[in-house]
MDAnalysis code that builds the backbone (N, CA, C; Angstrom):
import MDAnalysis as mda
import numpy as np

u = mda.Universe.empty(318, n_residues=106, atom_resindex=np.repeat(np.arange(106), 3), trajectory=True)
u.add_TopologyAttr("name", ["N", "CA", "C"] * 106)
u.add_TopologyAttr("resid", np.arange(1, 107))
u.add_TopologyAttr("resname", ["UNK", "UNK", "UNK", "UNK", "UNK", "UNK", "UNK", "UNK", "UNK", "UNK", "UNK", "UNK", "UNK", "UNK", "UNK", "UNK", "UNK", "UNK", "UNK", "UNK", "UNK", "UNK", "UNK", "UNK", "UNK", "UNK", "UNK", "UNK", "UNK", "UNK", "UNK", "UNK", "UNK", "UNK", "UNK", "UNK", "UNK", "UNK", "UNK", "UNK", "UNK", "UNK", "UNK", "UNK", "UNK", "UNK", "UNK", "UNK", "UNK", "UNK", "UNK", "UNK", "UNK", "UNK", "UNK", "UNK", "UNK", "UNK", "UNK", "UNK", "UNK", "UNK", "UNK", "UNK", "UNK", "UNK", "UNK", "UNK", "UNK", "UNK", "UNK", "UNK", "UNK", "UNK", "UNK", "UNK", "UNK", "UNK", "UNK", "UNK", "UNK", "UNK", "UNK", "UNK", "UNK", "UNK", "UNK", "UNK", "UNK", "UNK", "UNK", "UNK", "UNK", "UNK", "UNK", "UNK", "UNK", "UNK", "UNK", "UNK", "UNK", "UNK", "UNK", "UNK", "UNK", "UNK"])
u.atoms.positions = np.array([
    [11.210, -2.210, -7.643],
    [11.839, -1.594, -6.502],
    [10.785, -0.929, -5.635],
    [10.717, -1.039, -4.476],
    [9.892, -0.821, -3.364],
    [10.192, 0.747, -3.311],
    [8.976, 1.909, -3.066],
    [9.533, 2.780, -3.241],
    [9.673, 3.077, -1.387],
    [10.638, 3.741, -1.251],
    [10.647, 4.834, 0.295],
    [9.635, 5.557, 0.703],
    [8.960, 5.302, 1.938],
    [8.281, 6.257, 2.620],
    [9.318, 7.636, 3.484],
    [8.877, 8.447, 2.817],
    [9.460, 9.584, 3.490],
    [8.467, 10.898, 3.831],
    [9.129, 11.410, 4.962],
    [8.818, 13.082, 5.317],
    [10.155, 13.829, 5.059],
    [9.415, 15.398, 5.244],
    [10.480, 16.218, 5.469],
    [9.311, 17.185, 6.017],
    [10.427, 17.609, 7.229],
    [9.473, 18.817, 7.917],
    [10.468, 20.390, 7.818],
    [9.640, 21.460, 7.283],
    [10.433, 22.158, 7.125],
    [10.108, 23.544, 8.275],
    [10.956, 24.481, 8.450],
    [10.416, 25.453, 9.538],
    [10.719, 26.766, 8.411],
    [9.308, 27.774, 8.525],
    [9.351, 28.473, 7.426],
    [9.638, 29.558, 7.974],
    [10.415, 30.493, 7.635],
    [11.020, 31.731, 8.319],
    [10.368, 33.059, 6.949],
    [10.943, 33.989, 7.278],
    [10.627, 35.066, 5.826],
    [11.503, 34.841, 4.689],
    [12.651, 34.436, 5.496],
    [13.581, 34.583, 4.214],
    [13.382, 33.369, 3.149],
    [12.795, 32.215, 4.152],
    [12.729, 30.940, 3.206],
    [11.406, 30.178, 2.410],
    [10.301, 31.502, 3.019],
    [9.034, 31.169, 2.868],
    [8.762, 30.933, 1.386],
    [9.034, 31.097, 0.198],
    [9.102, 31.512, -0.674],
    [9.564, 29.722, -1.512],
    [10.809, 29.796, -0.586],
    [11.727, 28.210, -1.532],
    [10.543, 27.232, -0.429],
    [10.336, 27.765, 0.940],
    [9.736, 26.150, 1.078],
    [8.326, 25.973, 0.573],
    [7.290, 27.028, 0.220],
    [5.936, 26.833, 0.117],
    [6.013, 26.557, -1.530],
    [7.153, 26.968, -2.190],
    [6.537, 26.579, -4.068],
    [7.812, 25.985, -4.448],
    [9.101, 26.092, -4.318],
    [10.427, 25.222, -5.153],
    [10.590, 24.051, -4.017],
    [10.641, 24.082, -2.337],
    [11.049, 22.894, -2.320],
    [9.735, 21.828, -2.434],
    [8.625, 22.614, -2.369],
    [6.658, 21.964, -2.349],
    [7.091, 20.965, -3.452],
    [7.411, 21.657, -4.373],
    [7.282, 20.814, -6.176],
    [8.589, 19.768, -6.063],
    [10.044, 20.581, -5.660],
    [11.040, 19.349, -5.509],
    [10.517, 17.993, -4.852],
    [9.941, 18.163, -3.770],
    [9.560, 17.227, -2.663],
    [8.213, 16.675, -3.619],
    [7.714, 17.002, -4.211],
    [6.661, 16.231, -4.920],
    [7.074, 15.200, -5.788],
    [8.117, 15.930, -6.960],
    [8.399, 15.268, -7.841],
    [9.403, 13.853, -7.430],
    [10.183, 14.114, -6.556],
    [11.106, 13.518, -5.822],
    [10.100, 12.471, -5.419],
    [9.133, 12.596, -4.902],
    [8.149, 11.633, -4.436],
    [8.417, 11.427, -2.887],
    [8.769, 12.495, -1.995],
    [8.966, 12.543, -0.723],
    [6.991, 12.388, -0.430],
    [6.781, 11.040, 0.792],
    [5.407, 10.972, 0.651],
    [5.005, 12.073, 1.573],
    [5.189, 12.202, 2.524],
    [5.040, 13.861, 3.104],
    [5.509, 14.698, 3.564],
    [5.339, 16.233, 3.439],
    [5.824, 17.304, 3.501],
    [5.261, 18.195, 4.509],
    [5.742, 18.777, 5.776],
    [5.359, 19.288, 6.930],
    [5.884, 20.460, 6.620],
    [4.933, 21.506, 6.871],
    [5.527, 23.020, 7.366],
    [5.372, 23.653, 8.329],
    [6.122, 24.161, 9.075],
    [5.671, 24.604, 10.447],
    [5.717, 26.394, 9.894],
    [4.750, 27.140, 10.188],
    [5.319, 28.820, 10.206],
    [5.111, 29.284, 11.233],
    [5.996, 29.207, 11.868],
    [6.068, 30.597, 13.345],
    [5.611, 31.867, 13.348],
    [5.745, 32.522, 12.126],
    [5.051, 34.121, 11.942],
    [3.266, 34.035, 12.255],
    [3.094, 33.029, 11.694],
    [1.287, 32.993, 11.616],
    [1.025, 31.803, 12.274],
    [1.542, 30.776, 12.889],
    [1.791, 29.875, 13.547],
    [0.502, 29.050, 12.971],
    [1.122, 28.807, 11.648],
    [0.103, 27.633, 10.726],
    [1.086, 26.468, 10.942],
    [-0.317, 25.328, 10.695],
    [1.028, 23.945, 10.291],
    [0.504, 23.525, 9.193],
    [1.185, 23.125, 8.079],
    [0.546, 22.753, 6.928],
    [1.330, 20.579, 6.703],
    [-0.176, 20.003, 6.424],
    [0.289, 18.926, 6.343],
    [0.070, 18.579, 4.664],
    [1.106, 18.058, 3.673],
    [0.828, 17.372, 2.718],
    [0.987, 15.999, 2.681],
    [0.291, 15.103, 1.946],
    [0.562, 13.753, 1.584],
    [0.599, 13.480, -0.187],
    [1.216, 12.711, -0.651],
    [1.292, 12.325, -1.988],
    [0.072, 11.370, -1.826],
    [-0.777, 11.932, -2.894],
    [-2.060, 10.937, -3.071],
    [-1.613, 9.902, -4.433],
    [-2.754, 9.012, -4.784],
    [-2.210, 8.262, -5.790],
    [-1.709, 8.681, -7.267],
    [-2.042, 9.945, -7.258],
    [-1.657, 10.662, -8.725],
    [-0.053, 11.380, -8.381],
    [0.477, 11.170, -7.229],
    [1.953, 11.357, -7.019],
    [1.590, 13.605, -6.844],
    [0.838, 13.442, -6.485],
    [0.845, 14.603, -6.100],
    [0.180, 14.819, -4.833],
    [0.894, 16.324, -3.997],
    [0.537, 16.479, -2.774],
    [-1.154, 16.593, -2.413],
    [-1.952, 16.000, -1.617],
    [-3.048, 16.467, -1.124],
    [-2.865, 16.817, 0.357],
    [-3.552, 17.988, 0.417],
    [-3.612, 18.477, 2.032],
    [-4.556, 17.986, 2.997],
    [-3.933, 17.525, 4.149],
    [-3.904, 16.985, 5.159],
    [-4.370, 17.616, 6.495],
    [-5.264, 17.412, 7.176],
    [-5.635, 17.824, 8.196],
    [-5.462, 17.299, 9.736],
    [-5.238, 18.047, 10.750],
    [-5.681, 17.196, 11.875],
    [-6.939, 16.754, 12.246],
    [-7.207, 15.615, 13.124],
    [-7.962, 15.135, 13.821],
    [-9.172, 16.340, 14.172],
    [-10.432, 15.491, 14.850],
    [-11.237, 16.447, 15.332],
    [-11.101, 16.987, 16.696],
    [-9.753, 16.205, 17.716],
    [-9.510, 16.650, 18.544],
    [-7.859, 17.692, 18.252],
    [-8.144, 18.314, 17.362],
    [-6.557, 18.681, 16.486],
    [-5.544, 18.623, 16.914],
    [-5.533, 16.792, 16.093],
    [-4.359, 16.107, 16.399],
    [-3.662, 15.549, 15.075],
    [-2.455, 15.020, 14.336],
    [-2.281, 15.329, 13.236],
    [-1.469, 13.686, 13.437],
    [-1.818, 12.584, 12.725],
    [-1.352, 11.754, 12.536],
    [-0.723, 11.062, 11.353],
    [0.288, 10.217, 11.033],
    [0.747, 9.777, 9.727],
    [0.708, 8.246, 10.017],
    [0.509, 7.485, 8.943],
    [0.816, 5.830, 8.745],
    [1.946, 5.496, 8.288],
    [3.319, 6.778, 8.307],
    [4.552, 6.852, 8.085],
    [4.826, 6.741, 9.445],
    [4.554, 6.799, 10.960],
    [5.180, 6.551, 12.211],
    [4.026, 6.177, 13.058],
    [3.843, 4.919, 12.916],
    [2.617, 4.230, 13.659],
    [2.626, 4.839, 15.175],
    [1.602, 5.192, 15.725],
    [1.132, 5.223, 16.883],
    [1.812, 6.783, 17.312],
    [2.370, 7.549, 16.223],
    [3.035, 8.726, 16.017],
    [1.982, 9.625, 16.792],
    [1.275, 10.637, 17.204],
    [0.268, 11.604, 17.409],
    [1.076, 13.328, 17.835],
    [0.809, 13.756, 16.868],
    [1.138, 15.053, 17.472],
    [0.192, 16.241, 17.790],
    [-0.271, 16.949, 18.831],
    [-1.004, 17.858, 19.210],
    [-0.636, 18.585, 18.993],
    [-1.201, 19.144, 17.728],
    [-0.605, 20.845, 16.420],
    [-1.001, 21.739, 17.871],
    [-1.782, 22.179, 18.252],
    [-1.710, 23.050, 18.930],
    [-0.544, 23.671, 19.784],
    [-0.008, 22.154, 20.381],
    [1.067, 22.342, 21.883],
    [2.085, 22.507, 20.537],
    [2.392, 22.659, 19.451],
    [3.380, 22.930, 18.327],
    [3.678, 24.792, 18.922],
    [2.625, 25.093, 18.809],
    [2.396, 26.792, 19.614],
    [2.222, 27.093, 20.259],
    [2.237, 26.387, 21.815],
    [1.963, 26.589, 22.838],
    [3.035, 27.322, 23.053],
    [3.235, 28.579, 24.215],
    [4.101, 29.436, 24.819],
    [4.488, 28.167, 26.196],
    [3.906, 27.748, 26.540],
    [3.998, 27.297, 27.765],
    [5.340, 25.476, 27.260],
    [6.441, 25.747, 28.179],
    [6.761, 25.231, 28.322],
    [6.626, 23.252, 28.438],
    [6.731, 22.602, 27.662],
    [6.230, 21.415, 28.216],
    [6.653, 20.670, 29.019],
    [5.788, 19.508, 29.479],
    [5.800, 18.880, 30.924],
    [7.044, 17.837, 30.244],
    [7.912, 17.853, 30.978],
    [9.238, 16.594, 30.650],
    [8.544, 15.318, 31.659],
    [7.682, 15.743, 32.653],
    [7.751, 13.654, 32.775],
    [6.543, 13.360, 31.899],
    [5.950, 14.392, 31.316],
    [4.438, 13.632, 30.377],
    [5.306, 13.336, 29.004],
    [5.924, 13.973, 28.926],
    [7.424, 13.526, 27.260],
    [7.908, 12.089, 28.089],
    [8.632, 11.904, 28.704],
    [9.790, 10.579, 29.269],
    [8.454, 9.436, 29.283],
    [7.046, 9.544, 29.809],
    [6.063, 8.984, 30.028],
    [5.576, 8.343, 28.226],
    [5.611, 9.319, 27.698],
    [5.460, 8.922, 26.546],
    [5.689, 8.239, 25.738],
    [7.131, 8.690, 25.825],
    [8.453, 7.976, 24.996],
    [8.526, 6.449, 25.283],
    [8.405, 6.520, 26.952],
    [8.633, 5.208, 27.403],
    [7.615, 4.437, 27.216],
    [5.999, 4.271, 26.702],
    [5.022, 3.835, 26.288],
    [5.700, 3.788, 24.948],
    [6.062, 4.294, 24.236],
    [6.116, 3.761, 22.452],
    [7.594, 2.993, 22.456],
    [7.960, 3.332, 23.102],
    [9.375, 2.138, 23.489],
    [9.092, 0.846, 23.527],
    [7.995, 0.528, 25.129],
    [7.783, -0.555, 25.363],
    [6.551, -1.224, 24.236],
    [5.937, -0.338, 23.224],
    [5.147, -0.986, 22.669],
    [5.986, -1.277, 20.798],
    [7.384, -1.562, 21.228],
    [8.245, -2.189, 19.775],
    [8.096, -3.303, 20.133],
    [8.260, -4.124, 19.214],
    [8.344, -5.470, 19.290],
    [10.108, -5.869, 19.680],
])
């Protein structure tokens, strides 16, 4: 049986910091979810894991232009930074976007 590529991205608050950084970390391991995203707004970290070949999480970094990519959503790119940006984002550079990974499905 082919196994599932999966994420789960979680958003870590105070109250939940606790279940998402060590009970759901280990659920999502054992489960074999292949990666695990945390966003924390208090300290405005992003934490990336991947299941390496020993079925356990290794941590994941962005790019050298810190940019954070997966081979779970080809041509995926997210700029961790604009994750914390205050500033509002540009909606025709989003619609511009979208519409480039649209036209590049088969």
């Amino acid at each position: 049986m082919k196994a599932l590529l999966t994420f789960c991205i979680e958003i870590v608050s105070l109250e939940s910091a606790e279940r998402d950084y060590r009970v759901k970390f280990l659920e999502y391991e054992v489960a074999g979810v292949t990666e695990y995203w945390l966003f924390n707004p208090d300290s405005e970290i992003s934490s990336f894991y991947r299941l390496n070949e020993q079925g356990k999480y290794a941590r994941q970094f962005p790019d050298q232009n810190g940019s954070y990519s997966t081979p779970l959503l080809p041509g995926f790119v997210l700029p961790v930074k604009r994750v914390w940006s205050k500033k509002a984002p540009d909606l025709a550079e989003i619609a511009a976007f979208v519409r480039a990974r649209l036209e590049d499905q088969p």
